[in-house]
N, CA, C and O atoms as a CHARMM CRD file, in Angstrom:
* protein
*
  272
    1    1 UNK  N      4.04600  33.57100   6.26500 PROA 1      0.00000
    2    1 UNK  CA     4.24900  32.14100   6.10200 PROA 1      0.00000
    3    1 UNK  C      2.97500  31.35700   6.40600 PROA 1      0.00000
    4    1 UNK  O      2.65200  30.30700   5.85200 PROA 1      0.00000
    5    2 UNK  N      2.32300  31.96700   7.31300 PROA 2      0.00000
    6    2 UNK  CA     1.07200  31.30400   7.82600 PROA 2      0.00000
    7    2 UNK  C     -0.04500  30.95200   6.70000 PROA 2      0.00000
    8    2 UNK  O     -0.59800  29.90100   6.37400 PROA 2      0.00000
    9    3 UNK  N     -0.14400  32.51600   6.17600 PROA 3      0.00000
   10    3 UNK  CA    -1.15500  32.50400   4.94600 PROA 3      0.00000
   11    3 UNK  C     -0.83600  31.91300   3.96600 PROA 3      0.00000
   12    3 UNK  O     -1.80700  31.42400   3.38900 PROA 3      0.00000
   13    4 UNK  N      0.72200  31.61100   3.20000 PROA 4      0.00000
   14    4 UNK  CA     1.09900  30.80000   2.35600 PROA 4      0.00000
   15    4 UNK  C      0.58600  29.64100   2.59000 PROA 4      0.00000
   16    4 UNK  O     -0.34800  29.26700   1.88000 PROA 4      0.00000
   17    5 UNK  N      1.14500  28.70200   3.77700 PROA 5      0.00000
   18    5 UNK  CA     0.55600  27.49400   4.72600 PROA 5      0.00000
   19    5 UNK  C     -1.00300  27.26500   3.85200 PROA 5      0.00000
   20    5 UNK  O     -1.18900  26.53300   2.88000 PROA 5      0.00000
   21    6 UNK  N     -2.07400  28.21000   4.60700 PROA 6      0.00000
   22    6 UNK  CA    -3.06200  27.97100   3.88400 PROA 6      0.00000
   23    6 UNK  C     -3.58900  27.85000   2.86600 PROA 6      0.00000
   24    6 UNK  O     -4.35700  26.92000   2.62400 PROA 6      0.00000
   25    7 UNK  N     -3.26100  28.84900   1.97700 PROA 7      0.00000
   26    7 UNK  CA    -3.23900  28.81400   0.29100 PROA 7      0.00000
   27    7 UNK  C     -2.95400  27.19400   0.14700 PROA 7      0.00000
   28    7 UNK  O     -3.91400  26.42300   0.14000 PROA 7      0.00000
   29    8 UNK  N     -1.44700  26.64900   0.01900 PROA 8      0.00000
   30    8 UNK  CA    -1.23700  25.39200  -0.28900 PROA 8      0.00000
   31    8 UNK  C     -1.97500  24.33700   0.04600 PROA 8      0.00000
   32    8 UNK  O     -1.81200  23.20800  -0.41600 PROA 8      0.00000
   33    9 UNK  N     -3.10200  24.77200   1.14200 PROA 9      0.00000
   34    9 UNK  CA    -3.65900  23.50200   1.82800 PROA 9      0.00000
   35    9 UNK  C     -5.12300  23.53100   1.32200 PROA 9      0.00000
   36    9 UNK  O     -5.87300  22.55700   1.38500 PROA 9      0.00000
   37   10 UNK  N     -5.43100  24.63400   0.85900 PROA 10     0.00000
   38   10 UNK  CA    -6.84800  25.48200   0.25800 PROA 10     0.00000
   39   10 UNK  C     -6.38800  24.90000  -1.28100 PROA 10     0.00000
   40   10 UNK  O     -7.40100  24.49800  -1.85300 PROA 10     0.00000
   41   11 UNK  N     -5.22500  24.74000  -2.08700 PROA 11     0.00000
   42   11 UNK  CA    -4.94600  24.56500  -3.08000 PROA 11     0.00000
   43   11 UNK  C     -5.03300  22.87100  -3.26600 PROA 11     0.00000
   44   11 UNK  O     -5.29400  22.35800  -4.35400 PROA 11     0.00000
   45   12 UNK  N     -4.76100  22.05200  -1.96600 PROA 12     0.00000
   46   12 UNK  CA    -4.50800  20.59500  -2.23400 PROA 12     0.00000
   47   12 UNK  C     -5.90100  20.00000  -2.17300 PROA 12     0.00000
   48   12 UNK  O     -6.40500  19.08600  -2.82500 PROA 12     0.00000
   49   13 UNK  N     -6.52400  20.99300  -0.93000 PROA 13     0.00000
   50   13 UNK  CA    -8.24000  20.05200  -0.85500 PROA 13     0.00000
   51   13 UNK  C     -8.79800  20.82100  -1.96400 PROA 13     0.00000
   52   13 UNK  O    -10.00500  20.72800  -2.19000 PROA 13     0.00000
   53   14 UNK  N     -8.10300  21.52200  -2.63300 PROA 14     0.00000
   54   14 UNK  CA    -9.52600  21.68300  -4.26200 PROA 14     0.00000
   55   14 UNK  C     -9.23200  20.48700  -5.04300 PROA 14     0.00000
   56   14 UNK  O     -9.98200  19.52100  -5.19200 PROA 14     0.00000
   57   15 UNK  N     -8.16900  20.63400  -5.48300 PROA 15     0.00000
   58   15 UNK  CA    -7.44800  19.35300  -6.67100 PROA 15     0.00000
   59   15 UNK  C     -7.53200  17.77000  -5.88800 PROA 15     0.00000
   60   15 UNK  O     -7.11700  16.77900  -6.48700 PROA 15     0.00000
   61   16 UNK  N     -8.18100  17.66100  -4.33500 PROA 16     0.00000
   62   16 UNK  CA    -8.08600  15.88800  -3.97700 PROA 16     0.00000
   63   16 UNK  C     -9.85800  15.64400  -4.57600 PROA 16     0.00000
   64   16 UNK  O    -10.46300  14.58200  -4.72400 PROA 16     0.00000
   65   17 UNK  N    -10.19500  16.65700  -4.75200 PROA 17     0.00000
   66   17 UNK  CA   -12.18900  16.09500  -4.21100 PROA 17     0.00000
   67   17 UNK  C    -13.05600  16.08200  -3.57600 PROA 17     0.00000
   68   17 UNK  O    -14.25300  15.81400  -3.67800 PROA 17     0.00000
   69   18 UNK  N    -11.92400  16.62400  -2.35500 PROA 18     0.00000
   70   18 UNK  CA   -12.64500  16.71000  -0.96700 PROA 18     0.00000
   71   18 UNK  C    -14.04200  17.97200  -0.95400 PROA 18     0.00000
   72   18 UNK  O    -15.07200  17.89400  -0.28500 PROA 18     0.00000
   73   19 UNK  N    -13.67800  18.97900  -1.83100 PROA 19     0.00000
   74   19 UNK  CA   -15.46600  19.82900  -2.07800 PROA 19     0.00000
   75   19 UNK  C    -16.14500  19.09500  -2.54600 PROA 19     0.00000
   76   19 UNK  O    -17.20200  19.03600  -1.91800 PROA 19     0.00000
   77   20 UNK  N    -16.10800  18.39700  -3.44400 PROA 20     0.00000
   78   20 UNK  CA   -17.17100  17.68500  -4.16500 PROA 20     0.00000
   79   20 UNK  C    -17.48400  16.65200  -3.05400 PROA 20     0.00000
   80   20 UNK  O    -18.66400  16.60300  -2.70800 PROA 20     0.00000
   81   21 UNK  N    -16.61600  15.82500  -2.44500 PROA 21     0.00000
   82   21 UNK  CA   -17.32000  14.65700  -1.11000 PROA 21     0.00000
   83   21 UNK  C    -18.11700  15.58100  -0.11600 PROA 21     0.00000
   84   21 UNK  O    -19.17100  15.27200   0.43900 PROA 21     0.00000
   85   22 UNK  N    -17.59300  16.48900  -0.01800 PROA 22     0.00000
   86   22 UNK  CA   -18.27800  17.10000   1.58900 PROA 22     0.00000
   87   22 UNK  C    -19.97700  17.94200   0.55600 PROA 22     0.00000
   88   22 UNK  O    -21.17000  17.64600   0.62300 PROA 22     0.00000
   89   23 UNK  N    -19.65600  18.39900   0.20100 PROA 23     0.00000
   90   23 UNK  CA   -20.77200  18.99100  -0.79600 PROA 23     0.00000
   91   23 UNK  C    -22.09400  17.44000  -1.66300 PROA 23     0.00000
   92   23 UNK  O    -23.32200  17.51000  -1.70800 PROA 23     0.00000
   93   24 UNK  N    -21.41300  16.54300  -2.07000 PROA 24     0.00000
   94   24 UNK  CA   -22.01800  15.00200  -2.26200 PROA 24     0.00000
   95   24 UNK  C    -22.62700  14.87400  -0.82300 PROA 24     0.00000
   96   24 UNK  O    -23.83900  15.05800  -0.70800 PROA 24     0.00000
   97   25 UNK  N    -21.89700  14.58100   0.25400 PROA 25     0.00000
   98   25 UNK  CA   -22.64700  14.10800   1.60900 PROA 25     0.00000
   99   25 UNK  C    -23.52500  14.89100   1.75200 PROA 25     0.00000
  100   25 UNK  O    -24.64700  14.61100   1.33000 PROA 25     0.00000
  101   26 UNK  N    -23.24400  16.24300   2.46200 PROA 26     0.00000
  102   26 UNK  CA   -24.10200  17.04300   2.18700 PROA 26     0.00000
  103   26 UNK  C    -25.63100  17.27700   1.72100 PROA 26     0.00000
  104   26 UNK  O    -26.57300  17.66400   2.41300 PROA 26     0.00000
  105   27 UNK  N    -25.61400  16.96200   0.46600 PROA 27     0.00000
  106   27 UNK  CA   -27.01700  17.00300  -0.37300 PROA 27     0.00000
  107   27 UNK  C    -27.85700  15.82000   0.06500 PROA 27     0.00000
  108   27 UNK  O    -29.01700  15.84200   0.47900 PROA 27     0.00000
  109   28 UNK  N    -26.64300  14.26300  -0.19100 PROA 28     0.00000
  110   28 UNK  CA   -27.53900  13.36100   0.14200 PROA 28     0.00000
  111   28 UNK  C    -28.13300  13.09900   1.75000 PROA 28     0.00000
  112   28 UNK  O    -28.97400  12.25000   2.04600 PROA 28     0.00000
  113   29 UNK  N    -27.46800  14.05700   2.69800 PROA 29     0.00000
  114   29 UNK  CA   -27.88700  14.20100   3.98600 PROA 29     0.00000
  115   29 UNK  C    -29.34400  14.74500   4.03500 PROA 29     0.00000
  116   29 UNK  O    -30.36300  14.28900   4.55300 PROA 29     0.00000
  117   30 UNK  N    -29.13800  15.68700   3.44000 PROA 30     0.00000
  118   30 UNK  CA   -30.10700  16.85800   3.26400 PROA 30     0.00000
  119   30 UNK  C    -31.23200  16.18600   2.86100 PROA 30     0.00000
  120   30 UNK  O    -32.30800  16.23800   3.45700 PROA 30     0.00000
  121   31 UNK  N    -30.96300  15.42100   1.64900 PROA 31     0.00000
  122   31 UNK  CA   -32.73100  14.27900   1.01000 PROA 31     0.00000
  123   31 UNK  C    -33.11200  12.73200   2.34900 PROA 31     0.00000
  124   31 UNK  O    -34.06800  11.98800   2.12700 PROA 31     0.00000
  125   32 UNK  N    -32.44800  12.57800   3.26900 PROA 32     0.00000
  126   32 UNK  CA   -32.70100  12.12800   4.48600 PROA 32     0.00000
  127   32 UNK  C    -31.93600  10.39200   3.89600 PROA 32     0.00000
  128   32 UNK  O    -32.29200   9.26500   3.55500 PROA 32     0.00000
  129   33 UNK  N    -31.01000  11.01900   4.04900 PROA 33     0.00000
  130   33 UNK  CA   -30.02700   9.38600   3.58800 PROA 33     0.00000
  131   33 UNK  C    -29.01300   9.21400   4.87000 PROA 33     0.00000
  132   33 UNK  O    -28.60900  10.23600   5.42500 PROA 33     0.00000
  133   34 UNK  N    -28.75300   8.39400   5.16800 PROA 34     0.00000
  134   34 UNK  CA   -27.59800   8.11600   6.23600 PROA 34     0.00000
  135   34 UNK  C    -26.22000   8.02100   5.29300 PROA 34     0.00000
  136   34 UNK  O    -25.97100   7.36700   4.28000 PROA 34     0.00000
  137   35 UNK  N    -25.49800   8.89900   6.02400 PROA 35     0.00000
  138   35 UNK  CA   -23.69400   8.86800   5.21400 PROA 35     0.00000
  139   35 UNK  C    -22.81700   7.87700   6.27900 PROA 35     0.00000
  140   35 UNK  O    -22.89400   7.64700   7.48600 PROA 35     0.00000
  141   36 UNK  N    -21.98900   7.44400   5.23400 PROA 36     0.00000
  142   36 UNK  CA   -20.98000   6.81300   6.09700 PROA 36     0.00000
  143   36 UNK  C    -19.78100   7.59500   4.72400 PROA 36     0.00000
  144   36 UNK  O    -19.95700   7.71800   3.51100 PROA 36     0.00000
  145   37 UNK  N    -18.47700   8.02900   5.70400 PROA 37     0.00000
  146   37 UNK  CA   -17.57200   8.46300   5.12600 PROA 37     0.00000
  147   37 UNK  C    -16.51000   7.83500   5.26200 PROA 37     0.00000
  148   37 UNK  O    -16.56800   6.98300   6.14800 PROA 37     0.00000
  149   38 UNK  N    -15.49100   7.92100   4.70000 PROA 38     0.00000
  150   38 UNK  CA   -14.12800   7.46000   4.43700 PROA 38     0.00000
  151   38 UNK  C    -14.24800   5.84700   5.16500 PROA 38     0.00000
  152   38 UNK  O    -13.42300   5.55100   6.03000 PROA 38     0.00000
  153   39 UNK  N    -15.17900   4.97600   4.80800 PROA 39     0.00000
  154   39 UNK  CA   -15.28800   3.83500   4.99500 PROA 39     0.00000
  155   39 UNK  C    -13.96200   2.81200   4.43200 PROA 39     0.00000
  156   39 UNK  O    -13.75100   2.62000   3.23500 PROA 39     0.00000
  157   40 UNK  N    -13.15100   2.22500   5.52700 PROA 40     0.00000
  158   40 UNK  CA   -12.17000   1.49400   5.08000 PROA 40     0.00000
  159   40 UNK  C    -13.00000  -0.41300   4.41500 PROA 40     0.00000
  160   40 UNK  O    -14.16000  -0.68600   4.72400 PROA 40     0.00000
  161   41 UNK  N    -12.62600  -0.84500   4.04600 PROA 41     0.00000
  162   41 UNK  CA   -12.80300  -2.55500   3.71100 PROA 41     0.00000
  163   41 UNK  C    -11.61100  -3.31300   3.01500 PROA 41     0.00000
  164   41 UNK  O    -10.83700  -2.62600   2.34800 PROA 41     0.00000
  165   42 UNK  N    -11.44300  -4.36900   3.08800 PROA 42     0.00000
  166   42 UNK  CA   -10.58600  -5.54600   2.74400 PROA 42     0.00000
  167   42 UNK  C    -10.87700  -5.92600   1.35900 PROA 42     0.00000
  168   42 UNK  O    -11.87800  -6.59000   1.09000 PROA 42     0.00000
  169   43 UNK  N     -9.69700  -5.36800   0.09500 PROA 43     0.00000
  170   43 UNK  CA    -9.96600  -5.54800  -0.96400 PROA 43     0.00000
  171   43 UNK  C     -9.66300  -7.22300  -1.05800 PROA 43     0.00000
  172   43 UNK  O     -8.77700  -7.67800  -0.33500 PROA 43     0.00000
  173   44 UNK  N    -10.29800  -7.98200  -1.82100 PROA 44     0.00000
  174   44 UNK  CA    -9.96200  -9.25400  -1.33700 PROA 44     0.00000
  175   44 UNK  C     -9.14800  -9.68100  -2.80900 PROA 44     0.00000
  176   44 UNK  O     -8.63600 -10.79700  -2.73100 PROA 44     0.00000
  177   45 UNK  N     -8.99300  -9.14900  -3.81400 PROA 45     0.00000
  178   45 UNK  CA    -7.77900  -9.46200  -4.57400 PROA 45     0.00000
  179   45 UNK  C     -7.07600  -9.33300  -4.74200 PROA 45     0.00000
  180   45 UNK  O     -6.37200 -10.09000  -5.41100 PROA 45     0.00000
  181   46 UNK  N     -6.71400  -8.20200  -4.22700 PROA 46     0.00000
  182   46 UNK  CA    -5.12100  -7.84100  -3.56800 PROA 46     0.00000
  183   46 UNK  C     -4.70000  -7.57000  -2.40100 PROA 46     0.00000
  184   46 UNK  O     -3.67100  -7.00300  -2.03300 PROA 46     0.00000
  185   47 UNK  N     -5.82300  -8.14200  -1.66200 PROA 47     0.00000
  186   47 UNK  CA    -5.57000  -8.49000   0.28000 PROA 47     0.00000
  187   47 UNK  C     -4.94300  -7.10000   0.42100 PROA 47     0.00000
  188   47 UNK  O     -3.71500  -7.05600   0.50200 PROA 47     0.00000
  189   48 UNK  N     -5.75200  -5.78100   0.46500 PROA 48     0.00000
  190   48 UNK  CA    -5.08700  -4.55500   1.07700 PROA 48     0.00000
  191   48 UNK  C     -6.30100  -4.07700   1.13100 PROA 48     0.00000
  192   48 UNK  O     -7.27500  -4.34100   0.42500 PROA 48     0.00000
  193   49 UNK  N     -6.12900  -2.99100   2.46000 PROA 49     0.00000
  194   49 UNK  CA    -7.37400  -2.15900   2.86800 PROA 49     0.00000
  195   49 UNK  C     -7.32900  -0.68300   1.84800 PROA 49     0.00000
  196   49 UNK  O     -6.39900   0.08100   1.58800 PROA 49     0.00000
  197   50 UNK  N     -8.61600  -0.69300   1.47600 PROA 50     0.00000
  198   50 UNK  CA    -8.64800   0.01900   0.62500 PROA 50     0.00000
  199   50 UNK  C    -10.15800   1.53200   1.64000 PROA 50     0.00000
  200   50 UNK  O    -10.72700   1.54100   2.73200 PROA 50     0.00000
  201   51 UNK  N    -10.14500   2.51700   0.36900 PROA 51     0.00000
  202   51 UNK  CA   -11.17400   3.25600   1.27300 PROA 51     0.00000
  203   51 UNK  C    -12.75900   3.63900   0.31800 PROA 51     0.00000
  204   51 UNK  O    -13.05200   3.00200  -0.69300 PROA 51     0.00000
  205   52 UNK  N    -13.22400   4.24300   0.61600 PROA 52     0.00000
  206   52 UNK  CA   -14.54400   4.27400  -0.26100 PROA 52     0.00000
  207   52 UNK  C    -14.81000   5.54200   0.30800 PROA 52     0.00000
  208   52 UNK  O    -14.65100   5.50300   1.52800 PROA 52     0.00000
  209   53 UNK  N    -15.15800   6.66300  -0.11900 PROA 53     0.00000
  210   53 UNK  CA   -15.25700   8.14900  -0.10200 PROA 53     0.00000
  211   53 UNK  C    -16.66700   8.19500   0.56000 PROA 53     0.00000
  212   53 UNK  O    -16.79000   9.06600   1.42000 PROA 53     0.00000
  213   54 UNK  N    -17.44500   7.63300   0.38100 PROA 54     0.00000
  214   54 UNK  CA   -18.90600   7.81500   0.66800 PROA 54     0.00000
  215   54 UNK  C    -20.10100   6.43400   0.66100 PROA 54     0.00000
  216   54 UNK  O    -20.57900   6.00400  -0.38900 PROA 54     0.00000
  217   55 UNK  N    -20.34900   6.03300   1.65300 PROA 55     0.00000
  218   55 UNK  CA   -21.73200   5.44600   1.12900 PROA 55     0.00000
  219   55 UNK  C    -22.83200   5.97700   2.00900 PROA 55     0.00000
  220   55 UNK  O    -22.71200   6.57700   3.07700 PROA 55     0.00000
  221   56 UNK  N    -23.90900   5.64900   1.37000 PROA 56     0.00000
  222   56 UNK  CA   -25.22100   6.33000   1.52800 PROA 56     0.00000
  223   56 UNK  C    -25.83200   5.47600   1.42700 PROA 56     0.00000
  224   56 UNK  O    -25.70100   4.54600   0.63200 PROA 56     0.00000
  225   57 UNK  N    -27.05600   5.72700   2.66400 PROA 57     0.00000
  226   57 UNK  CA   -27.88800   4.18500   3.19400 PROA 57     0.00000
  227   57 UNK  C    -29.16400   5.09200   3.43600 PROA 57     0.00000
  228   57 UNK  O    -29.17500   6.01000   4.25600 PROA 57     0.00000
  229   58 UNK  N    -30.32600   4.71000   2.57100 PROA 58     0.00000
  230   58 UNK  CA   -31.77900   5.33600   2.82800 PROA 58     0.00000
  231   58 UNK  C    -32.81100   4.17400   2.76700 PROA 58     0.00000
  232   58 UNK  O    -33.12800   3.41500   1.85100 PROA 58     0.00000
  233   59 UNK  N    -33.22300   4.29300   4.03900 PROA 59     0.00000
  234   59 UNK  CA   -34.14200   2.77800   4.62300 PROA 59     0.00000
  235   59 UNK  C    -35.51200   3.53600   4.75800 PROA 59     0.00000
  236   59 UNK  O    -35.66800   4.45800   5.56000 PROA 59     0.00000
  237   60 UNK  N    -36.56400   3.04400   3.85100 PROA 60     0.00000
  238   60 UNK  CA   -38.20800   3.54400   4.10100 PROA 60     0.00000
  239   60 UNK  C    -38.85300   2.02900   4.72100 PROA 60     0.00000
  240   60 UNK  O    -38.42300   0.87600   4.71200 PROA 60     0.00000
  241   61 UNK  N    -39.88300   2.56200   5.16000 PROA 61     0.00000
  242   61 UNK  CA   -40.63200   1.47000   5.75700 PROA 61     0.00000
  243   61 UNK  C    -42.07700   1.10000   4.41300 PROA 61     0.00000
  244   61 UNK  O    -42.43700   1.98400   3.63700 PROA 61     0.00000
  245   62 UNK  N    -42.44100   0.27200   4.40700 PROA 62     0.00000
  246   62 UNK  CA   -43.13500  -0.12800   3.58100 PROA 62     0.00000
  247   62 UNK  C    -44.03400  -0.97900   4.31600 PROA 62     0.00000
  248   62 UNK  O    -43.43100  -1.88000   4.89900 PROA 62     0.00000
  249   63 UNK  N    -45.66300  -0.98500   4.52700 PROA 63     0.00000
  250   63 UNK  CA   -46.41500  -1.79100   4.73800 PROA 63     0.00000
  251   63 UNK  C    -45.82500  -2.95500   5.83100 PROA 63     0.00000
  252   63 UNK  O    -45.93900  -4.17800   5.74600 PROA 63     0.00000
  253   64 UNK  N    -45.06800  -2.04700   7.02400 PROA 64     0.00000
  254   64 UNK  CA   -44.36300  -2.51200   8.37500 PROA 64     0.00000
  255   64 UNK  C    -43.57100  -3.69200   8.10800 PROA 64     0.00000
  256   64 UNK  O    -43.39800  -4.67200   8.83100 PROA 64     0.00000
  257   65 UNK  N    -42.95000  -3.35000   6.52500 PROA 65     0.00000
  258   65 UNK  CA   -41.61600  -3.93200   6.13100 PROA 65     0.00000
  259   65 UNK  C    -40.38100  -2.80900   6.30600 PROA 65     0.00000
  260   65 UNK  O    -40.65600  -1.60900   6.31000 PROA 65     0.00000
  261   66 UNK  N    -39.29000  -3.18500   6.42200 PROA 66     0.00000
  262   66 UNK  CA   -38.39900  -2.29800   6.17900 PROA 66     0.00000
  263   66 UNK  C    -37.64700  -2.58600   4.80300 PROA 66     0.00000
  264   66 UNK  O    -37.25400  -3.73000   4.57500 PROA 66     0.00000
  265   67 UNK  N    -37.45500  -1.62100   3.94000 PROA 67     0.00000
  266   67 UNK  CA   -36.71700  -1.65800   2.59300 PROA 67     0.00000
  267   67 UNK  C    -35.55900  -0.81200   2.68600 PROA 67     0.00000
  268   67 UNK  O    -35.29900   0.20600   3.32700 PROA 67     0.00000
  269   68 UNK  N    -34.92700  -1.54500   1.84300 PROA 68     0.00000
  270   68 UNK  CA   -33.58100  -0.51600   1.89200 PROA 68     0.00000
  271   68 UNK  C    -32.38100  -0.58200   0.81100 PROA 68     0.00000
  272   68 UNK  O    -31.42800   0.19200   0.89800 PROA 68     0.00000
């Protein structure tokens, strides 16, 4: 029963996306980006919190500016 358990749960995170997000973070970690994951925010046209899978924040310095 145990191993069934897993199969089904090995079967649900293939078909949600979740390899492709963790594998996405991942890479863009790897090229020196800051991740933010499962970021919630306030959809504001239908006033409900919604989620965002990934954002990625890469800040260089420029001529003792910061860009980003």
């Amino acid at each position: 029963m145990k191993n069934d358990l897993g199969s089904k749960i090995k079967v649900w995170l293939d078909t949600q996306g979740y390899n492709l997000e963790m594998f996405t973070a991942r890479t863009f970690r790897g090229k020196g980006f800051q991740i933010a994951q499962s970021v919630y925010y306030q959809d504001t046209e239908s006033n409900q919190s919604r989620e965002i899978d990934l954002v990625c924040y890469y800040t260089k310095v420029l001529s003792g500016l910061v860009s980003t």
